[in-house]
C-alpha positions as CSV (number, residue, x, y, z in Angstrom):
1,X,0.0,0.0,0.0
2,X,1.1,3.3,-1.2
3,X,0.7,5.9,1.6
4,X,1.9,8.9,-0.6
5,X,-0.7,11.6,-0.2
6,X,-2.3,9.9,2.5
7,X,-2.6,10.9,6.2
8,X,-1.7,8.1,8.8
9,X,-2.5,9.0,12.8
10,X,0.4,7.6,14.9
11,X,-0.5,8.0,19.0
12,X,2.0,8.9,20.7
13,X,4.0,10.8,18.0
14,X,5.9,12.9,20.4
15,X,8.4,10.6,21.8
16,X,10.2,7.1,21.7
17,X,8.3,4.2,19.4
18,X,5.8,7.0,18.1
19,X,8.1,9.6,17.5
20,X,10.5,7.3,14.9
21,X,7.2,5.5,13.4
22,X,5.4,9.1,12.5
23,X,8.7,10.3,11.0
24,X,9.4,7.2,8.7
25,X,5.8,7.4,7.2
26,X,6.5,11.0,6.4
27,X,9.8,10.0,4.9
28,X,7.5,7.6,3.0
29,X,5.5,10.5,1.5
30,X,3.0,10.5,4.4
31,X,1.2,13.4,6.7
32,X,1.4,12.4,9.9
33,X,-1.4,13.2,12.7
34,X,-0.1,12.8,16.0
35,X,-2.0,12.5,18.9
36,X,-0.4,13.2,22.1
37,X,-0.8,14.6,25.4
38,X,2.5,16.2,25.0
39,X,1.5,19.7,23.5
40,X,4.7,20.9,22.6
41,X,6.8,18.1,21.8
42,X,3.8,17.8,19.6
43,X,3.2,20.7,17.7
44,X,7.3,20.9,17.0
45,X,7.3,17.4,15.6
46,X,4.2,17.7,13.5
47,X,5.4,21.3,11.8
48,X,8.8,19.6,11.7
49,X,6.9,16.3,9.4
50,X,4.5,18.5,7.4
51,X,1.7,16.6,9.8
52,X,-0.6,18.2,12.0
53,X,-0.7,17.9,15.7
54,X,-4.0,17.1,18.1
55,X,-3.6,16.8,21.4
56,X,-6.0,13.8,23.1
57,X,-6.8,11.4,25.4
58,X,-6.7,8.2,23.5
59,X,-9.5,6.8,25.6
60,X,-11.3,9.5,25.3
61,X,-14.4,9.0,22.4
62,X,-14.8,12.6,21.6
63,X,-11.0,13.6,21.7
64,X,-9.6,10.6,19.2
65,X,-13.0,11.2,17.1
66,X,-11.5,15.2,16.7
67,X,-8.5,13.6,15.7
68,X,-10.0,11.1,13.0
69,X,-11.2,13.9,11.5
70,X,-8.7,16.1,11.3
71,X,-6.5,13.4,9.8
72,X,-8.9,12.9,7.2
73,X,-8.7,16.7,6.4
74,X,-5.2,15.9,5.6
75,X,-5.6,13.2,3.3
76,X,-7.4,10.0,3.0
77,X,-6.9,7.9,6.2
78,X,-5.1,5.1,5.5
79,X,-3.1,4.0,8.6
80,X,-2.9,4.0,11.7
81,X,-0.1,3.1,14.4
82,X,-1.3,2.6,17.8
83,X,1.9,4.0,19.5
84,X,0.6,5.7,22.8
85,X,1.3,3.4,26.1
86,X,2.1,3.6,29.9
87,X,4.2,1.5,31.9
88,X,4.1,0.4,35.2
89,X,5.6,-0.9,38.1
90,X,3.3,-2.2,41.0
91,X,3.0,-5.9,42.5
92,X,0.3,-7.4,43.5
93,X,0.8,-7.5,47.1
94,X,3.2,-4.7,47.9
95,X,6.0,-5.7,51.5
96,X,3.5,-4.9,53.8
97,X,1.0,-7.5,52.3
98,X,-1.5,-5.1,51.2
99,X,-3.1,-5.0,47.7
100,X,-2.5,-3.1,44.9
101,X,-5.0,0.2,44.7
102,X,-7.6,-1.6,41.6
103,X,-7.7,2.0,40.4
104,X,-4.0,1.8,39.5
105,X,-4.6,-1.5,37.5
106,X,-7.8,-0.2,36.1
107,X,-5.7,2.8,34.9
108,X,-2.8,1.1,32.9
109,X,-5.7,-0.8,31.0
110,X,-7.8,2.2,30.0
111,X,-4.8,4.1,28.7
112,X,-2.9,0.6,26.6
113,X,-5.9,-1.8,26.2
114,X,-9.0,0.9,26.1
115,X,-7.2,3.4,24.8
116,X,-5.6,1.4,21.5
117,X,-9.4,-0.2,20.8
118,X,-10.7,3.9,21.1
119,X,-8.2,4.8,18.2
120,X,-8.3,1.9,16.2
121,X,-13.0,1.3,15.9
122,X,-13.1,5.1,15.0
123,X,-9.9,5.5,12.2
124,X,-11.3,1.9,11.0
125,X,-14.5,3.7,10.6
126,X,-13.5,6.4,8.6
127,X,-10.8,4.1,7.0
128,X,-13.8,2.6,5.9
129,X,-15.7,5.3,4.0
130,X,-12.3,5.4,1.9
131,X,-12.3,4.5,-1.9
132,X,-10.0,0.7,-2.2
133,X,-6.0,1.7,-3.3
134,X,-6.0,-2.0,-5.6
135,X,-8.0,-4.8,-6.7
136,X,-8.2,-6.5,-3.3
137,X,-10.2,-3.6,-1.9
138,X,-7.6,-2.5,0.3
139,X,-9.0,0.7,2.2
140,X,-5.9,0.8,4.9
141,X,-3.9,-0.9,7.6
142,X,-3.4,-0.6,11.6
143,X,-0.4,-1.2,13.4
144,X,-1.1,-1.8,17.4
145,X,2.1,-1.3,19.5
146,X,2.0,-4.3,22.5
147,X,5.0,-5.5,24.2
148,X,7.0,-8.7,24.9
149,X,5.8,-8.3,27.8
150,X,2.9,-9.8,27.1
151,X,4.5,-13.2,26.7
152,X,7.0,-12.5,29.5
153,X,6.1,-10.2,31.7
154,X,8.5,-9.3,34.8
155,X,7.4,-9.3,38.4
156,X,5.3,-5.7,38.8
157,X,4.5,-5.5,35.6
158,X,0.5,-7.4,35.9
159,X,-1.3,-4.4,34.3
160,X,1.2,-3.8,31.9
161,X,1.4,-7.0,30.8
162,X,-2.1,-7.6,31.1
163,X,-2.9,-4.6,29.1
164,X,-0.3,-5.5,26.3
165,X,-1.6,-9.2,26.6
166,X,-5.1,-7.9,25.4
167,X,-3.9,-5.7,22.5
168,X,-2.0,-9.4,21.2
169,X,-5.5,-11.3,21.9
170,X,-7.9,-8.7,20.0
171,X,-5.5,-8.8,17.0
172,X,-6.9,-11.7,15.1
173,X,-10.9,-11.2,16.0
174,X,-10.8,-7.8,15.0
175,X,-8.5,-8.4,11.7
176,X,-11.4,-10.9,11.4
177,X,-14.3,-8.2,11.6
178,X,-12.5,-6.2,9.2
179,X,-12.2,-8.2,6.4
180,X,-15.7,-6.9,4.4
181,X,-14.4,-3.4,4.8
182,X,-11.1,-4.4,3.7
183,X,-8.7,-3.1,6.4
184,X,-5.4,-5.3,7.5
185,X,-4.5,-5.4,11.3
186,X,-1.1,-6.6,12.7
187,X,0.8,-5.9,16.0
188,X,4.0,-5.3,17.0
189,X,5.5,-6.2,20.3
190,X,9.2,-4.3,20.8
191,X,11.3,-5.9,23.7
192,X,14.0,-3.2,25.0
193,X,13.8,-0.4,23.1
194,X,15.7,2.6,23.5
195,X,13.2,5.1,24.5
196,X,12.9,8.1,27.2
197,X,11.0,5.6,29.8
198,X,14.3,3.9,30.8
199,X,14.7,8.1,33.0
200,X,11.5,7.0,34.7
201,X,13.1,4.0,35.9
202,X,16.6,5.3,36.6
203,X,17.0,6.7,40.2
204,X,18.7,10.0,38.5
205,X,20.0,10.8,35.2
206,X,23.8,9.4,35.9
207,X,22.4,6.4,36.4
208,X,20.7,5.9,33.1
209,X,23.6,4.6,31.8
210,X,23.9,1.6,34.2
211,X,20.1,0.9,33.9
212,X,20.4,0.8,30.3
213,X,23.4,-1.7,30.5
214,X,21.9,-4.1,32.7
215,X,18.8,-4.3,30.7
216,X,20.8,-5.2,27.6
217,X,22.5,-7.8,29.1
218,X,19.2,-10.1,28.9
219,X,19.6,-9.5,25.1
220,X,20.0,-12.2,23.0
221,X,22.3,-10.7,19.7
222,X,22.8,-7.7,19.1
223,X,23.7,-7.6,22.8
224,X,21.9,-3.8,22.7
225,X,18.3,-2.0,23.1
226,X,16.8,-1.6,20.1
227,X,16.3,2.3,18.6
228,X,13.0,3.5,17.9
229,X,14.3,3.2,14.1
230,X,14.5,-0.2,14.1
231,X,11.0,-0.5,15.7
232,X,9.7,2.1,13.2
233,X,11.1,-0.1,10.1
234,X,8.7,-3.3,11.4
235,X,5.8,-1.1,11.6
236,X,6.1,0.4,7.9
237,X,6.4,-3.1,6.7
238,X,3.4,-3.9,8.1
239,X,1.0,-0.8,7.2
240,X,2.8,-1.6,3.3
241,X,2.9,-5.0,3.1
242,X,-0.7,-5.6,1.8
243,X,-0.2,-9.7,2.4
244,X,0.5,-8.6,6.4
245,X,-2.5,-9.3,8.3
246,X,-3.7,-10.6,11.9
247,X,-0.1,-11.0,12.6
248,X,2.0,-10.5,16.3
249,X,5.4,-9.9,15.5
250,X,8.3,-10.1,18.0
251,X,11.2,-7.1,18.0
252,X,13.5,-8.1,20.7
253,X,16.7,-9.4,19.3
254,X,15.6,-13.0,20.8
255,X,15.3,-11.5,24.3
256,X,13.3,-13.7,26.9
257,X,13.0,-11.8,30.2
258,X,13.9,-13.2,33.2
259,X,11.4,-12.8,36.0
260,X,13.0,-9.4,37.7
């Protein structure tokens, strides 16, 4: 699928995974709409891609409709890269013994699970109104963001993983219920990858370094993080590749987490 001319909305277009996805569509002749909560990183990337920036909640119904639409001003929708994520770091039962708050659970699921179905039932609406790009009556493609974690997910990581487990598990049904309108759905799921989260984790910013280290030492070859290029190159394979579809692909270099 050509996406010259066309508008693709990438969540999370601000930073990290986002950032290098919504700046290799518009190397491939896209206009990017990103959708953040981060108004100025936003606005500077989008004037710096020829895209246009909107600033939403992605679990929000009205906000992400505003944002469908304005892509579509751009261009005709024709992809869509579910980029926009939280992580978190919370065990069930915390030293004491006491539970985890639900509404911190809850939380990490509306913003990954609820959030990434939001985006993806209202662009596949509009995706749907398009005219088909070939004889297979291609109207566009989606590209969901999930996580190794959903297959190995560390000690803490319940919601997160849960929440990344859910966006692999809706893959295939929803690929499924897409087929009449003709619109392909795959998912990535990036193992370390070399985004500004790792400063969240890090106690201060000398020690991002050494956080950085360890974590690539659970990689399997190249002994690395990956760079949000890398990550960006799977995801334009999959929006192009029109015989990609209901597909969970790995990019982790072969890691396998260990439990901590």
């Amino acid at each position: 699928m050509d996406l010259t001319g066309a508008s693709v909305i990438v969540t999370g277009g601000a930073s990290g995974i986002g950032l290098g996805c919504a700046r290799l569509v518009a190397e491939r002749g896209a206009r990017p709409l990103i959708v953040d909560l981060q108004e100025e990183k936003g606005e500077s990337i989008a004037r710096e891609l020829g895209g246009v920036f909107v600033k939403a909640d992605v679990a929000d119904d009205q906000q992400v409709q505003a944002a469908v639409d304005a892509a579509c001003e751009l261009g005709p929708l024709r992809g869509l890269v579910n980029a926009a994520g939280i992580g978190s770091a919370a065990r069930t039962l915390d030293r004491a013994g006491n539970p985890m708050p639900l509404g911190d659970f809850e939380f990490v699921l509306r913003v990954n699970l609820i959030g990434s179905f939001n985006c993806l039932r209202l662009a596949a609406s509009a995706m749907a109104k398009n005219d088909p790009v070939d004889g297979d009556g291609q109207r566009g493609a989606i590209v969901n963001i999930a996580s190794t974690a959903a297959f190995d997910g560390q000690i803490g990581q319940n919601a997160y993983a849960a929440s990344k487990g859910g966006i692999v598990s809706m893959t295939l049904p929803i690929a499924r219920d897409l087929v009449p309108v003709g619109i392909r759905v795959n998912t990535v799921a990036p193992g370390l990858i070399d985004t500004p989260i790792y400063s969240s984790i890090a106690r201060d910013e000398s020690q991002i370094d050494a956080v950085k280290e360890g974590l690539a030492s659970n990689v399997l070859f190249p002994q690395r993080l990956g760079t949000p290029a890398e990550l960006a190159s799977m995801v334009l394979e999959l929006l192009t590749n029109d015989y990609m579809n209901a597909e969970v692909v790995r990019v982790d270099a072969g890691t396998r987490l260990p439990p901590k």
